[in-house]
N, C-alpha and C positions, 0 to 999 in steps of 0.2 A: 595575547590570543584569548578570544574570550571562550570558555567552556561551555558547551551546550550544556543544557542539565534538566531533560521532562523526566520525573518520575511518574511509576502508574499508581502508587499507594499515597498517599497523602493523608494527613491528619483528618478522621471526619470530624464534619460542624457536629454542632450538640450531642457529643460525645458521651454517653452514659455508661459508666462503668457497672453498676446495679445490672440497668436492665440488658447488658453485655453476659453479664457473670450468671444472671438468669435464665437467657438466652442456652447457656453453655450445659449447665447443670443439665438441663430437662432436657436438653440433645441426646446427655449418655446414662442418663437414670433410667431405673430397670430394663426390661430388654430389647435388644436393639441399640442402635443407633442411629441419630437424625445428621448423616456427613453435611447435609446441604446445608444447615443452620451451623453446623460448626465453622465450614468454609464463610459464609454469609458473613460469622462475624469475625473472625483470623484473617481473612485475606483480604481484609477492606478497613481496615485499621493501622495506624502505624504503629511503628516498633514501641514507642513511648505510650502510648494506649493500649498495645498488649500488655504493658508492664506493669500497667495501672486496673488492668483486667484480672491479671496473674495477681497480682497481689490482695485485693478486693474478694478474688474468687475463695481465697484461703479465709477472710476476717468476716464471708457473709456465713460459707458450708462448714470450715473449718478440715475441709481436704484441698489436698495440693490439685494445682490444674494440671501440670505435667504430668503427673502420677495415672490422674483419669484419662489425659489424651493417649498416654500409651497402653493403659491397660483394654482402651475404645476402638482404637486405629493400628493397623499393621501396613508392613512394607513401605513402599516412596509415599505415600499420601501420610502414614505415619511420619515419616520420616522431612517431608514440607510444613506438615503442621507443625511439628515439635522443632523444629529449626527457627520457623518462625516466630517464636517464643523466648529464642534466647536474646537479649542484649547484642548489639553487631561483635561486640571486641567478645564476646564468651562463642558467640556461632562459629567468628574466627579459628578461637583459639582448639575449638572442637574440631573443628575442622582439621586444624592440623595435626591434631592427637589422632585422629582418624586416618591421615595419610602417613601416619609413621609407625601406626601399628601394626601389630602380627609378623608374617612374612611381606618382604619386598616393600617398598616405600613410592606415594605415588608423587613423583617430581614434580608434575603439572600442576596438581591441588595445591599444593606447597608455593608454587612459584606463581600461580594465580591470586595468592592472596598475599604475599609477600612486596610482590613486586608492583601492588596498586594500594598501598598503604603509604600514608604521611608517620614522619616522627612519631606525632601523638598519639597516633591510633595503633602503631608498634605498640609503643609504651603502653598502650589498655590491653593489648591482646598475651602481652608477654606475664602482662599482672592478673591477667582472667583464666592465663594458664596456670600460673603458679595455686589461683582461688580454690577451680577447681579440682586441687590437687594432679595434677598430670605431670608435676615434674616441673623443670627448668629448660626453657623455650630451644635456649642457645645448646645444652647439653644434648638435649636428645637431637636437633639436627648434627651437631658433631657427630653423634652415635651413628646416625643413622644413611648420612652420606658420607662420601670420600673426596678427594682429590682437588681438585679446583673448582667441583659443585659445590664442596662445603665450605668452600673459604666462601663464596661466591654470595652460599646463604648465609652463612653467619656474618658476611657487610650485612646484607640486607637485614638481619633481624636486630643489628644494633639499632637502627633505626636512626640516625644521625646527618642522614642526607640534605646539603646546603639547602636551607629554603626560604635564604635572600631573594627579594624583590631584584631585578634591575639585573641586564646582563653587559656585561664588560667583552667587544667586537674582539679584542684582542689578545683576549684570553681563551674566545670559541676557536680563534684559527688557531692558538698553539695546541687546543686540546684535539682537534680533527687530524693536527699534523704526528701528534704523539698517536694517536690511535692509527693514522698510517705506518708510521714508523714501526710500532706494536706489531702488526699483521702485516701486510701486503708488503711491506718495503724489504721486509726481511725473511732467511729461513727459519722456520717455526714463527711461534706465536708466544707474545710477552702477557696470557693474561692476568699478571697482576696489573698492570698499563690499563689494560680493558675495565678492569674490577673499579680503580683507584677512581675513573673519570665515571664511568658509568652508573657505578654506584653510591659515589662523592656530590657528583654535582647538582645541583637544582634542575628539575624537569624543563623549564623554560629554556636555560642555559641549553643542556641536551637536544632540543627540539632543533637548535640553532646548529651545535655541534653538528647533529645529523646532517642536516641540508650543507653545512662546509665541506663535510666528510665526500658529499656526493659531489660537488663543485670541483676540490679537488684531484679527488681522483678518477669522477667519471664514471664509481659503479657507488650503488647504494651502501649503506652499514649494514643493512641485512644479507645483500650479496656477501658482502665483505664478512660476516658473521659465518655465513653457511662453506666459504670454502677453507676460511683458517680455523675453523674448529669444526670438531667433532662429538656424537654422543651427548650424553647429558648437560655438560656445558656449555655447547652450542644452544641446544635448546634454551637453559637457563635465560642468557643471551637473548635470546630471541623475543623473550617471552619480555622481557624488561625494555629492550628498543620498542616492539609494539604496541607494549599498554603506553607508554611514553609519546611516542610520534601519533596514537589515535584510541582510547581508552573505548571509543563507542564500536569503532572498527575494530579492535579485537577482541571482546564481547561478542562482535555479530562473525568471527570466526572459530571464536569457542564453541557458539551455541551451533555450528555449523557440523564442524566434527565432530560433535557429540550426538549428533542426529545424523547424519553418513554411513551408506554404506547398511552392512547386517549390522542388528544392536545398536543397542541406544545408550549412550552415556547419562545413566538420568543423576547419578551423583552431581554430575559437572551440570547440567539444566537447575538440579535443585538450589546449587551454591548461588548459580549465576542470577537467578531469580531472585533468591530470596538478597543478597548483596545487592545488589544492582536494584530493587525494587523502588525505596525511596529517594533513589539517586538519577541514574539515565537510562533506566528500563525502556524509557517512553521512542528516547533516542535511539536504542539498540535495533527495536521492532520498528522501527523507520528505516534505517540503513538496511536492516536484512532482507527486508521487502526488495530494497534497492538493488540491492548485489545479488540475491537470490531469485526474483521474479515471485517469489511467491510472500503471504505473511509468516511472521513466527508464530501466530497463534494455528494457524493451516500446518505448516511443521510441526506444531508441537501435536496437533491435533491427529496427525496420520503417526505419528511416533509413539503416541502412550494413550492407556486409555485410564477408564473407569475414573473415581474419585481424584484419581493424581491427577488425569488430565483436567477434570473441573477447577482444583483448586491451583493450577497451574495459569488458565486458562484464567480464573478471576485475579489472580496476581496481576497480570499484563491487562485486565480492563482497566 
């Protein structure tokens, strides 16, 4: 199955880190601040030309850039630019420091970035945790959840999931018929059965599981998810079937419920941008159009305003 993949950011031609880092300076020197020039050159650069900015900016002034964007910018518009500046596996790994601090722990952040991650990219964020000193990946999600959501995370943050080429017909129908067996066939629910295939197997393989699962028994794996679990795990569940069977389709229902309704989820907008930018942003704001009638820039636009919306707003051009 081939993978769509428009991003909105892209590497710009003649690329000048100089006149970037000059650009930057004379934004936030003496008083005031010039947002429009800062967004101008942050949100139209990729992540490897920010790093090449960040660094340059330290060996031309000999101050840090992050230091001056935060002591320039406040709130979500602080908070997109300075995201935008980290490496993907350190935004990551903040990320998750983020949802597992203070009181309560937020599951969805967690399982939004968990469960649309490869091996290797585990492996950077688990080591960009440790960089940043934040502790050890797998310790603090033991800490911080219980039961069958932490088993559930800690598969997922070993990061070890089959990602052999080539799928074997007859090993999809024994794994749809174990997952019936698992849930439906029986009282109660076996999720270590669930953990073992869902979190073991290669995404292709999965895609196929799924559509057997439905062949056999006639209702979907997300129906099947929603009535044999509950709470947190179900969610868990949920969250890893649908990035799996449609990564651009649930992207365009994250960015959904986070704009729904009173309040706005701009945490989850800021992730979703800033992750998705170089990848299938481009995708996401096509489909939402599609399913929603309206654009994501029009949502984003009636949802946030001021400098978060501009530079949200130049993210997705």
């Amino acid at each position: 199955m081939a993978v769509r993949s428009t991003p909105t950011i892209v590497p710009l031609p003649h690329f000048d880190k100089d006149v970037d880092a000059q650009a930057l300076r004379k934004a936030m020197k003496g008083l005031g601040t010039n947002e429009k020039a800062i967004i101008d050159v942050l949100c139209y650069r990729s992540n490897a030309q920010r790093q090449e900015i960040k660094a340059h900016y330290k060996t031309a002034f000999g101050r840090d850039l992050i230091d001056d964007l935060k002591s320039e910018l406040s709130g979500d518009f602080e908070d997109v630019i300075v995201g935008l500046m980290d490496p993907p596996a350190m935004y990551d790994a903040r990320c998750l420091k983020k949802a597992m601090k203070g009181l309560g722990t937020d599951e969805d952040a967690i399982l939004e970035i968990l469960c649309a991650r490869n091996n290797a990219q585990i492996a950077e964020i688990k080591k960009a945790y440790k960089t940043a000193k934040f502790g050890d990946l797998e310790s603090d999600l033991k800490s911080d959840t219980s039961g069958d959501l932490k088993r559930l995370l800690v598969g997922l943050s070993v990061g070890a999931r089959d990602e052999g080429a080539g799928v074997d017909p007859t090993k999809v129908q024994a794994d749809a018929k174990a997952l019936y067996d698992a849930g439906a066939a029986q009282f109660g629910t076996d999720e270590s059965e669930f953990q073992r295939i869902i979190v073991g197997r290669s995404v292709e393989h999965l895609r196929q599981v799924f559509a057997a699962y439905g062949s056999l028994t006639g209702t979907s794996i997300v129906d099947a998810i929603k009535s044999e679990m509950s709470g947190n795990v179900k969610t868990g569940y949920l969250n890893i079937v649908r990035f799996i069977n449609g990564p651009v389709e649930y992207y365009v229902d994250k960015l959904h419920k986070a704009m729904k309704g009173a309040g706005t989820d701009e945490a989850c907008l800021i992730r979703v941008f800033i992750m998705r930018s170089e990848l299938d942003l481009g995708d996401i704001a096509h489909s939402y159009r599609a399913h929603h009638s309206k654009s994501l820039a029009d949502a984003v636009k009636s949802e946030v305003s001021g400098d978060f919306r501009r530079a949200l707003q130049a993210i997705l051009s």
